[in-house]
Backbone bond lengths (Angstrom), bond angles and torsions (degrees), N, CA, C in turn:
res aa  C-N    CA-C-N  psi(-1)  N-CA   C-N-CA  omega(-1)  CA-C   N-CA-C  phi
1 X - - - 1.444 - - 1.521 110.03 -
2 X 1.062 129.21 145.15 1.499 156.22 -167.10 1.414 99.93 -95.58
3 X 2.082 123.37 93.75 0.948 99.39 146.54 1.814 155.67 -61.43
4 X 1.726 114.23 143.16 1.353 92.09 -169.10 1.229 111.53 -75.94
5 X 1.381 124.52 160.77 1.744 107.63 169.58 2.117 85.83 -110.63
6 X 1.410 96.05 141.83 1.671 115.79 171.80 1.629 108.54 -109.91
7 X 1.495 94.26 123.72 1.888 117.42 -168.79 1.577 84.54 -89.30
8 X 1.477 90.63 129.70 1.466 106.88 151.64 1.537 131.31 -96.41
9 X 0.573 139.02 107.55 1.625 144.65 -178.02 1.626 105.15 -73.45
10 X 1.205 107.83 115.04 1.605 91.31 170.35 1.656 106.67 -128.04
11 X 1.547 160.41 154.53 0.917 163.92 174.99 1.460 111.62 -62.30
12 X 1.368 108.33 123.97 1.537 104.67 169.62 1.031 113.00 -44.14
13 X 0.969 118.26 147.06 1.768 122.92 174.94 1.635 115.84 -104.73
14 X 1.470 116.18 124.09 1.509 119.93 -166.00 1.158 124.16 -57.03
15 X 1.107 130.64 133.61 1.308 134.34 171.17 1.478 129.00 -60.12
16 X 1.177 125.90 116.59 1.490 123.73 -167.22 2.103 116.41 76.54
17 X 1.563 88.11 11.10 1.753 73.49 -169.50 1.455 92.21 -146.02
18 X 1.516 122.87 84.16 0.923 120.90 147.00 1.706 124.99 -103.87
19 X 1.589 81.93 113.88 1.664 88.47 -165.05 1.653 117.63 -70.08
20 X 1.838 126.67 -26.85 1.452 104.50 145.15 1.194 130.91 -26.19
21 X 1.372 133.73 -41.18 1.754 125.90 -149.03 1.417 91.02 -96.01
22 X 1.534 135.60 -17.16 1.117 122.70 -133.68 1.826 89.50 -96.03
23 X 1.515 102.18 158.75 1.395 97.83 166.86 1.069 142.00 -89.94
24 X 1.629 138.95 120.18 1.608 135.79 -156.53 1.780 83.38 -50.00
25 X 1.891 86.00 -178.90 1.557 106.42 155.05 1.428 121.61 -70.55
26 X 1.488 108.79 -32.13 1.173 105.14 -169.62 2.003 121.50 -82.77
27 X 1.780 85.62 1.56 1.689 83.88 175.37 1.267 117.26 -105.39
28 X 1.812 130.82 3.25 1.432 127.88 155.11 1.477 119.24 -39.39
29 X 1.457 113.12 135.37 1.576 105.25 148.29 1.244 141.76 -42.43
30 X 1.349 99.70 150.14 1.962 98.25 -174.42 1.255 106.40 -70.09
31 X 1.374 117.47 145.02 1.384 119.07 -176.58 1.602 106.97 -85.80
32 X 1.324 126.64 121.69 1.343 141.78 -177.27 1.773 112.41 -49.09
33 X 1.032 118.04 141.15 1.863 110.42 -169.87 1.473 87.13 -104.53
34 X 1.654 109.37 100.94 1.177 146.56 177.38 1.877 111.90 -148.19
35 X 1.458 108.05 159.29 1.362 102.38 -174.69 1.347 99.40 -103.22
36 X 1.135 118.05 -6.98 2.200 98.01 -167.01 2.000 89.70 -150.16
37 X 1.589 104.08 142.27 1.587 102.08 -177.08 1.771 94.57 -123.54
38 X 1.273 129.39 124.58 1.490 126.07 171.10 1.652 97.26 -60.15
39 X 1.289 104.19 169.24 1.562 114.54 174.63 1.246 114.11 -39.63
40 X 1.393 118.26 -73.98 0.991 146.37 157.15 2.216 107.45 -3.65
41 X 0.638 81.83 -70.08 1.672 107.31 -156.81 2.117 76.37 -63.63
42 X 1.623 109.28 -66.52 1.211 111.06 -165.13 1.665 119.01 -60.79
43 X 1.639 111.99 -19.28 1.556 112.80 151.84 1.130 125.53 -54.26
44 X 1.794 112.71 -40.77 1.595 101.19 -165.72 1.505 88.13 -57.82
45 X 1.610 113.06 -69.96 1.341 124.84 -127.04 1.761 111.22 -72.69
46 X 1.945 99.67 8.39 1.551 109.57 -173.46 2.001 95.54 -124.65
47 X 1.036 99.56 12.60 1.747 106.75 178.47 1.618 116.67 56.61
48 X 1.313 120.12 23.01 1.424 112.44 -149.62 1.873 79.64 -148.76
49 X 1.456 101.76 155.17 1.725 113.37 -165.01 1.659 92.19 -105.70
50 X 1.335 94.99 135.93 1.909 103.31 163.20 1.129 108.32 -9.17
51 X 1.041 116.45 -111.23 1.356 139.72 177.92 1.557 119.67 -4.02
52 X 1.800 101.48 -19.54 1.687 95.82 169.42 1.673 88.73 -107.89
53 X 0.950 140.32 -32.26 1.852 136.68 169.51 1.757 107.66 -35.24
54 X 1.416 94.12 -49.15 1.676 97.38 -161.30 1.491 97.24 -63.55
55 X 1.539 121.89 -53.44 1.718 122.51 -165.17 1.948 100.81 -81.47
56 X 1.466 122.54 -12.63 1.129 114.19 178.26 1.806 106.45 -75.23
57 X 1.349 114.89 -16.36 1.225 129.14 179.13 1.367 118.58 -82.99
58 X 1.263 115.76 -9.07 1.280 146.12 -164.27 1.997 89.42 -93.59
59 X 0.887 88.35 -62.32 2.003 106.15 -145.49 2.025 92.83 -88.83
60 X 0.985 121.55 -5.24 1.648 133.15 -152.12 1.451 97.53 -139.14
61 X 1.560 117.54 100.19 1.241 108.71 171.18 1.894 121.06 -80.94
62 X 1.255 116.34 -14.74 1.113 125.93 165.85 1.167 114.76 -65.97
63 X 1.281 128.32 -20.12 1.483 134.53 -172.83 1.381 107.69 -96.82
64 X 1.753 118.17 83.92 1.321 119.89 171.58 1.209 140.66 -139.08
65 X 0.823 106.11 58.04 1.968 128.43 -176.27 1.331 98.67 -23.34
66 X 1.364 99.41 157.76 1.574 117.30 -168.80 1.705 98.37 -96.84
67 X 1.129 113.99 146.69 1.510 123.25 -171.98 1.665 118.89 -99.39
68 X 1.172 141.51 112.13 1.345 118.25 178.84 2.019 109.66 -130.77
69 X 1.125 93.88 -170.30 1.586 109.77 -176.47 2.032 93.85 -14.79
70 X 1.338 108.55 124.98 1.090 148.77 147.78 1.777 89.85 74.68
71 X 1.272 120.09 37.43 1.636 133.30 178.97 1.050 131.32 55.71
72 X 1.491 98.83 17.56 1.877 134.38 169.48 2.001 94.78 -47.00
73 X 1.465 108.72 108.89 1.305 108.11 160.03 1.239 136.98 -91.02
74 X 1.637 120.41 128.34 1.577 125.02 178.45 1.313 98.97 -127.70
75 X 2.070 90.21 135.14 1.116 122.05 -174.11 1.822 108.03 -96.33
76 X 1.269 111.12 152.93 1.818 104.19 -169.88 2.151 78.59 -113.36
77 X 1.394 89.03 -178.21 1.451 102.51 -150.21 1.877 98.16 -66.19
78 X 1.736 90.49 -35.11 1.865 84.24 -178.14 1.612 117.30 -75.12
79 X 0.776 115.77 3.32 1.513 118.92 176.97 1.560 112.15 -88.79
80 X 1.705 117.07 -44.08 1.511 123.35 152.96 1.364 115.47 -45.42
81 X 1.184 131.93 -39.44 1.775 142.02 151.93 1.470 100.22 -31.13
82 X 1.442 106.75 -75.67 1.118 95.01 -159.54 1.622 129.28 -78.94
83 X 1.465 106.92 -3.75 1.155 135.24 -173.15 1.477 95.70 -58.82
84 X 1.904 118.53 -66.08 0.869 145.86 158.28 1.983 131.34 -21.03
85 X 1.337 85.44 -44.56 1.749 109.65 168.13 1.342 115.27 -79.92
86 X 1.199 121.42 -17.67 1.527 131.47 -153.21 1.299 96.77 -117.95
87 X 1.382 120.05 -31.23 1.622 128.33 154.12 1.472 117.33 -48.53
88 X 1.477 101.48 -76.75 0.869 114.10 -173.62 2.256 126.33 -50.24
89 X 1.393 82.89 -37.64 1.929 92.86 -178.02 1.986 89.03 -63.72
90 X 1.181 131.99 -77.71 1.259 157.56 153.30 2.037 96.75 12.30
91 X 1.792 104.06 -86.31 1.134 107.29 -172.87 1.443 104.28 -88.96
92 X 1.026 129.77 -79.75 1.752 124.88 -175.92 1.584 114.91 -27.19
93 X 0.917 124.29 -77.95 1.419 154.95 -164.72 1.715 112.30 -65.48
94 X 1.775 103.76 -33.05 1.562 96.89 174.24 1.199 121.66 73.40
95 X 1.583 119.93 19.47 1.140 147.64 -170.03 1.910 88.94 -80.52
96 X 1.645 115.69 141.62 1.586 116.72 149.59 1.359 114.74 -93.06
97 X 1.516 113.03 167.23 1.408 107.91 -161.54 1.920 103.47 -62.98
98 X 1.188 102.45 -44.37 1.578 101.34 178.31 1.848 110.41 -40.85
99 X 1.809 111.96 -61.31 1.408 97.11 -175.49 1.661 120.25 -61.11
100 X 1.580 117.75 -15.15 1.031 114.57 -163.51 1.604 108.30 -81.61
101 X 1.139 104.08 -31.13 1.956 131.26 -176.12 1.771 84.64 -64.10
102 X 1.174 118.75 -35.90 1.654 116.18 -165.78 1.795 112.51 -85.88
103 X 1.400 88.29 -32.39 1.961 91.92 -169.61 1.378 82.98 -72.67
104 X 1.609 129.85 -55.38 1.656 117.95 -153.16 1.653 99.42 -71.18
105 X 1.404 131.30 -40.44 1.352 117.34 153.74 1.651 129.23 -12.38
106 X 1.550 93.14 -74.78 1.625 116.11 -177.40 1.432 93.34 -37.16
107 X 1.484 111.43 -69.84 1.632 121.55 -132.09 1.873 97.97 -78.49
108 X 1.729 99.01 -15.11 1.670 94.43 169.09 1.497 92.27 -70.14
109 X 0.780 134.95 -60.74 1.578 131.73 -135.61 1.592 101.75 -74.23
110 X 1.063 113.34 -22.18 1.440 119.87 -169.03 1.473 100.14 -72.56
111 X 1.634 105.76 -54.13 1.537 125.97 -170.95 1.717 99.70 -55.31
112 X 1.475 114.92 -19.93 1.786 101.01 -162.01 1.378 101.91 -104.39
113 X 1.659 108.36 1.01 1.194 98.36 -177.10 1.967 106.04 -108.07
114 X 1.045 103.99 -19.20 1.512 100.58 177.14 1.728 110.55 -94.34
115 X 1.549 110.16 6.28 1.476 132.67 167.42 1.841 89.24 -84.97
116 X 0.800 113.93 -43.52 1.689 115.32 -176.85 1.260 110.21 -62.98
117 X 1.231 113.49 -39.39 1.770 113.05 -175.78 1.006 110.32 -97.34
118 X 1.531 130.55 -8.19 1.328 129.72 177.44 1.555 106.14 -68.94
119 X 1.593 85.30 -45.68 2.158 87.83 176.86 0.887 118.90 -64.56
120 X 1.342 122.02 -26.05 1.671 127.83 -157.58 2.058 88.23 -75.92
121 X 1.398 106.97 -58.28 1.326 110.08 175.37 1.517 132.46 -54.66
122 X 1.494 110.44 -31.82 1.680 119.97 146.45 1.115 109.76 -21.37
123 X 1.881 94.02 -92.25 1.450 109.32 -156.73 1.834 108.41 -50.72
124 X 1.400 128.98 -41.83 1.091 125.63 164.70 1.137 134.22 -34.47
125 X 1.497 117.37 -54.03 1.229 114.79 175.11 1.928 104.82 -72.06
126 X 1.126 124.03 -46.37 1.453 113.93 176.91 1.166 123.16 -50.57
127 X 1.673 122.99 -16.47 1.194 106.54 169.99 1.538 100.45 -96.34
128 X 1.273 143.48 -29.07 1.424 124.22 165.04 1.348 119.13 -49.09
129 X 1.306 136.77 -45.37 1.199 140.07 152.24 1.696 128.92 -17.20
130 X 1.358 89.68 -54.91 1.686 108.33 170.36 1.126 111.49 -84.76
131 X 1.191 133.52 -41.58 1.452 129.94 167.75 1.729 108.21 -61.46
132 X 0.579 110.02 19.78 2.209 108.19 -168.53 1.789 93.93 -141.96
133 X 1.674 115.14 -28.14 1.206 116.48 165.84 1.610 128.28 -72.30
134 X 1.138 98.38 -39.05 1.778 118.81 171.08 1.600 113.38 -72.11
135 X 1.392 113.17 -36.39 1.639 111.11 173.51 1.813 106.28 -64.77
136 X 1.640 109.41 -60.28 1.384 113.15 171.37 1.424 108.14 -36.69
137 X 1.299 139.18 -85.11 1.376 132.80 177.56 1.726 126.89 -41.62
138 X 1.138 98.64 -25.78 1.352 86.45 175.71 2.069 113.47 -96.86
139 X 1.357 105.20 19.54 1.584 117.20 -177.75 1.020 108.59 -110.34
């Protein structure tokens, strides 16, 4: 009898993206309660080396650190957020820089619009408030 031999097929495996090794969100460092992080400081605490901060700043218009004496950049705590998000769409998620430039787009636009109805619902209730304040006083 003729043993069979059985082919395994297995998927190339990606280059630069093995998403086992990679680190969740939930295993970054805590971000220190400070107002401004040098590069430096904002690599550790975003797992990722300068050198991908500087060109992610490049490609990420949300991503824009404030510039000072001799063009030394400091990042404030929401920008480590997003540093973090921009990681994460990128490595976790398998996002390219184009879809990723698009989800943080989306998810602004989403945020400014239910920021819109949040006010709209404010101011509403403050004027029922005052209207329910003016009946009380005038009883």
């Amino acid at each position: 009898m003729q043993e069979q031999q059985q082919l395994v097929l297995t998927p190339p495996r990606q280059q630069g993206l093995d998403r086992s090794s990679k680190k969740n969100l939930q295993d970054f460092p805590q971000i220190p309660d400070k107002l401004y992080f040098t590069i430096g400081e904002a690599s550790s605490l975003c797992l990722v080396k300068p050198h991908v901060l500087r060109y992610w700043e490049q490609e990420f218009p949300q991503l824009s650190p404030s510039k000072r004496r001799g063009k030394r950049r400091y990042y404030q705590r929401d920008e480590i957020i997003l540093i973090r998000r921009i990681k994460n769409l990128l490595y976790e998620q398998g996002f390219t820089i184009d879809g990723a430039r698009s989800k943080l787009r989306d998810n602004s636009a989403k945020k400014s619009e239910e920021f819109v109805d949040s006010s709209k619902l404010l101011k509403n209730t403050i004027s029922q408030l005052t209207n329910i304040l003016n009946e009380l006083e005038r009883g």
